[in-house]
N, C-alpha and C positions, 0 to 999 in steps of 0.2 A: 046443216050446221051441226058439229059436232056437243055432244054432251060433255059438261065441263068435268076435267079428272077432281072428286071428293076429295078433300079436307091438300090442295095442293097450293101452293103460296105464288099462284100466278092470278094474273088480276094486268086491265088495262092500263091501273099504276106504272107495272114491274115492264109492261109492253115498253110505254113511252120510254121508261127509265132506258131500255136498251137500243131504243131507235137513239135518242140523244147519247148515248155511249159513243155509239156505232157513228154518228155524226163527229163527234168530238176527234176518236179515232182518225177520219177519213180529212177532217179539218189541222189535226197535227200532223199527220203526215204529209199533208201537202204545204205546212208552214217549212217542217225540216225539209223540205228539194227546196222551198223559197230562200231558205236562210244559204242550203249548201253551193245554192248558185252565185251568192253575195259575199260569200267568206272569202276569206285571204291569207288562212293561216302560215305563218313562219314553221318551220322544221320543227323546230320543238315541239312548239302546240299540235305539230302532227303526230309527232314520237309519243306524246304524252295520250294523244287519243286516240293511238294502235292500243295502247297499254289501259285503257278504261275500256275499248270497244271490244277488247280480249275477257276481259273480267265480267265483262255484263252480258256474255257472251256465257260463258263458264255457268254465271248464275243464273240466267234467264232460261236458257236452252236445259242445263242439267236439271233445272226444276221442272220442264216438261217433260224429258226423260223420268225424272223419277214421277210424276203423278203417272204418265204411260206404263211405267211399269210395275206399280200399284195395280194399277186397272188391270193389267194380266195375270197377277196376283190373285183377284179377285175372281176371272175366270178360271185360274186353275184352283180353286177354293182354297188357296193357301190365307187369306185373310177376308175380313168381312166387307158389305158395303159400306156401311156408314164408316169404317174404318177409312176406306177411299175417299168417300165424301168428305170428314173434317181432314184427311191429309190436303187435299185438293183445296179446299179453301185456305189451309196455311199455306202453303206454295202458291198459290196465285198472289201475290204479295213479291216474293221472290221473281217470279215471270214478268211479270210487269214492271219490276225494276230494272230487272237483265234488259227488258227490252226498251225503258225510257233511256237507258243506258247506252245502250244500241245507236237510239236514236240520236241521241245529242251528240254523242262523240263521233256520228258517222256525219255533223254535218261540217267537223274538222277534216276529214277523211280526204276531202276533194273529189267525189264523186264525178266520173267522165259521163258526163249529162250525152255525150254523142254515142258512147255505144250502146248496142242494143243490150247485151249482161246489165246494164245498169238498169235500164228498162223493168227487164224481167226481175231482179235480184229488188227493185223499190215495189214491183204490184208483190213480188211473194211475200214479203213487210209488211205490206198492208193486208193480203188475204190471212197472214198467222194474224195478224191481231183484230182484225173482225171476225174470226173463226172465236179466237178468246172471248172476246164478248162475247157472244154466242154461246160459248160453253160454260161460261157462268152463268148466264140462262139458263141453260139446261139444266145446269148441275140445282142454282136456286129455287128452279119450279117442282121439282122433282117433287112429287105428292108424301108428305112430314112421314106416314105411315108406310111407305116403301121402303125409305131411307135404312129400316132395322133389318129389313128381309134378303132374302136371295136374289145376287142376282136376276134367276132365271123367273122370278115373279114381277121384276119389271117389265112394262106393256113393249110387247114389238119394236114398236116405232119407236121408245125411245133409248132400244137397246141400239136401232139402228143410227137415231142420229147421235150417237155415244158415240159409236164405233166410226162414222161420218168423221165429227168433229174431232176425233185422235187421228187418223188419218190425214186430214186437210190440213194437222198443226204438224203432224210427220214433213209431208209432203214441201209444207211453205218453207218451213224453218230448214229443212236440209238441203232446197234448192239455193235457198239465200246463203247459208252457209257454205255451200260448194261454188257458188259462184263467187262468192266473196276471197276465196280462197285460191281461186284458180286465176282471178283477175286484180289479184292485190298486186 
């Protein structure tokens, strides 16, 4: 058993709090396939939700882009950490709407429930946004006295699940979004 990181704002609280996130997550995304297999939208209602799923698109996605490349910022010492750290908490606000955004209007979309692209393009949905949870974890645990310092003074392991969890939101969100794009 590991020694707990000093004066760090994690606690079995903040545990639960993210398993029940990470539930909620896995419970709305399975409502939107429930609902997008129930819908019956007219033309319009479809037109209308190319044109919110474009927009929430733009905000949800450009706000991980921009905290990503903050965070490389940060590596090349053009700006501080905690400078990343409150950006990142003001853009996850933005992320999370882009992506409730995402959500609802794709379940006008009419998703083709038989091919596989649909498959793959709803678990990469779901792995970006239990990755998010998770990296609001991360980002919230972070021990109060690291957050002023260097980079390279943060512990190993939590350089490595930083760089983990920017990856895994690279990787989700641009698979969804090429597939979305190539199968629209």
């Amino acid at each position: 058993m590991s020694a707990p990181i000093p004066h760090c704002r994690c606690g079995t609280d903040d545990l639960h709090r993210t398993i029940r996130r990470v539930a909620a997550v896995c419970i709305g995304w399975y409502a939107v396939i429930l609902a997008s297999q129930h819908a019956h939208p007219g033309p319009d209602v479809r037109a209308a939700a190319l044109g919110v799923h474009l927009v929430s698109l733009a905000v949800g996605f450009g706000a991980v882009l921009a905290v990503d490349g903050m965070g490389l910022a940060v590596l090349a010492g053009r700006t501080k950490l905690s400078t990343l750290l409150a950006f990142s908490a003001r853009a996850e606000r933005l992320i999370w709407t882009g992506f409730l955004g995402l959500a609802l209007s794709g379940v006008a979309l009419q998703p083709d429930f038989g091919s596989h692209w649909t498959a793959v393009n709803l678990t990469a949905a779901l792995i970006a946004a239990v990755n998010g949870v998770l990296a609001h974890r991360l980002r919230t645990t972070l021990p109060a006295t690291t957050a002023a310092s260097h980079w390279r003074d943060l512990p190993t392991s939590y350089l490595w699940r930083a760089g983990y969890a920017a990856i895994v939101s690279q990787l989700a969100w641009w698979t969804s979004i090429l597939i979305g794009t190539f199968t629209s």
